[in-house]
N, C-alpha and C positions, 0 to 999 in steps of 0.2 A: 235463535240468536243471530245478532247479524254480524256484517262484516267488520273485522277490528279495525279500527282507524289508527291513523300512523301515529298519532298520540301517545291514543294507548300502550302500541306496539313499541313507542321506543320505553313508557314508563317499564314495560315486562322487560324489556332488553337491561336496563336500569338497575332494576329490582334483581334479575340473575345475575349481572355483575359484580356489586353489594353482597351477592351470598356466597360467591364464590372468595370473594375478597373477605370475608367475614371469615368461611370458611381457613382459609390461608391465612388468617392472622391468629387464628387459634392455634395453629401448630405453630406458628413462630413467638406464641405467647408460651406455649407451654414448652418450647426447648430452651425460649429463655431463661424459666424459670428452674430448667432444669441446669441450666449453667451457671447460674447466680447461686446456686445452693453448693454446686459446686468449688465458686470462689470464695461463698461464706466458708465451706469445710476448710480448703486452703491457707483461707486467712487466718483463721481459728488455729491451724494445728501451727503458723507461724509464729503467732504471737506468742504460744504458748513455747515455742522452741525459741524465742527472742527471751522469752521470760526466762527459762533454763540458764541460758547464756547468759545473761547478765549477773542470775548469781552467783553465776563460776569466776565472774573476774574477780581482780584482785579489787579488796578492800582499797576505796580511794583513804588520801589522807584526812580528809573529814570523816565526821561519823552520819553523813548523810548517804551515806551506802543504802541500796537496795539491800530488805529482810530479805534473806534464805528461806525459799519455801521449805514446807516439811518434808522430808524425803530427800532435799536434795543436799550431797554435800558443799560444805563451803572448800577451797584448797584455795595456798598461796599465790595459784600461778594458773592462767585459765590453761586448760588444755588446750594442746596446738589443733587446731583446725582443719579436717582433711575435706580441703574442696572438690575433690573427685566422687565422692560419696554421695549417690542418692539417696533422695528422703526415704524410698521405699525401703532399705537397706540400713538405714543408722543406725537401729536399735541393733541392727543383728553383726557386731564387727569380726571378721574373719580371724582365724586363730593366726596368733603374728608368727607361731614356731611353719605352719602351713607355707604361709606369703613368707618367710627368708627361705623356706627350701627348697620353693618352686623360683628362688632370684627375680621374681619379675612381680611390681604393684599389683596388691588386690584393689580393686574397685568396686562399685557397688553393682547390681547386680543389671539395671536397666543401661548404665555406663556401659557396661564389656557388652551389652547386646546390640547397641548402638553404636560402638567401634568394631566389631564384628561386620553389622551392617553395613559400616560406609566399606569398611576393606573390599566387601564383596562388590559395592556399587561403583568402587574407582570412582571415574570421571562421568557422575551421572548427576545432573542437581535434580536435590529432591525436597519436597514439601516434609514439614514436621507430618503430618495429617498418613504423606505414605509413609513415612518411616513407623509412626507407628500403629497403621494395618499392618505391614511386614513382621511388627513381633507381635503381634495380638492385643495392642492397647489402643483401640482404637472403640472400645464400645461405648464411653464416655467422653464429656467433655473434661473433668478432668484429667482422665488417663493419657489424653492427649497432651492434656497441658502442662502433666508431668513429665512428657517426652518433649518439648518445646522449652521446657526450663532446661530438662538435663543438655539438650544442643545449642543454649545459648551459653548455661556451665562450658560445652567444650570448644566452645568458638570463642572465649574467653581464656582458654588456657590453650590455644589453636591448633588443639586438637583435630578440631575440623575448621572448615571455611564459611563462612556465608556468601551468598554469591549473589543475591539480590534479596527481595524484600520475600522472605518465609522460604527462600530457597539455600538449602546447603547443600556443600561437595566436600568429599574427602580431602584434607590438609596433604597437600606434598610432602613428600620425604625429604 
């Protein structure tokens, strides 16, 4: 065999490039896919708690109201809304004789680990992504995204801060 000519040698150069870029876009094909399933799940279990909600409200005065699923009751008056509540935690609401005898709001359960956090982080900005490695929801993309909803909930009730773009800091006293 003789000697490669620079031709060759760059098409080989070429051809490794391509496979490592091949390579590299397989795993970024396959974590997309693994986060779109996750936003399909999210959207799914929204809709379906948009749908709940809607036929809690009150009967408009037409009778083009939204049926009442099976299962669900109908009442006069939607029930009030507790924005501090994570999705992880809706189904399960704390016993109310518990939360008046401790005098201080229950919250849901990623909320109190998340205001726990910042207490201890004072004046630190931190990305959703560390906050939640620090409680262990970090093995997903949605687990994360579940922690990036609930901190945008408490920068909305400012609870906490946002301090630039995906960084927050504990809310001042």
């Amino acid at each position: 065999m003789g000697p490669v000519t620079p031709k060759a040698r760059n098409i080989e150069i070429t051809a490794e490039s391509l496979r490592e870029d091949l390579a590299r876009l397989e795993v970024q094909k396959q974590a997309l896919e693994r986060e779109l399933s996750a936003v399909t799940a999210h959207l799914d279990s929204v809709q379906r708690a948009l749908s709940a909600l809607q036929a809690l409200m009150p009967m408009a005065a037409s009778s083009s109201a939204a049926p009442v699923p099976v299962g669900v009751r109908a009442t006069a008056e939607p029930a009030p809304a507790d924005t501090t509540e994570d999705a992880d935690t809706s189904r399960e609401k704390p016993d109310h004789a518990e939360a008046e005898a401790d005098g201080e709001p229950k919250y849901g359960k990623l909320t109190e680990q998340i205001l726990k956090y910042f207490a201890e982080a004072a004046d630190t900005d931190v990305r959703a992504r560390d906050v939640a490695a620090a409680l262990g929801r970090d093995t997903d993309s949605g687990s994360i995204n579940a922690v990036r909803s609930t901190l945008d909930r408490l920068v909305g009730t400012s609870r906490i801060r946002r301090v630039g773009r995906g960084l927050y800091r504990a809310a001042k006293p």
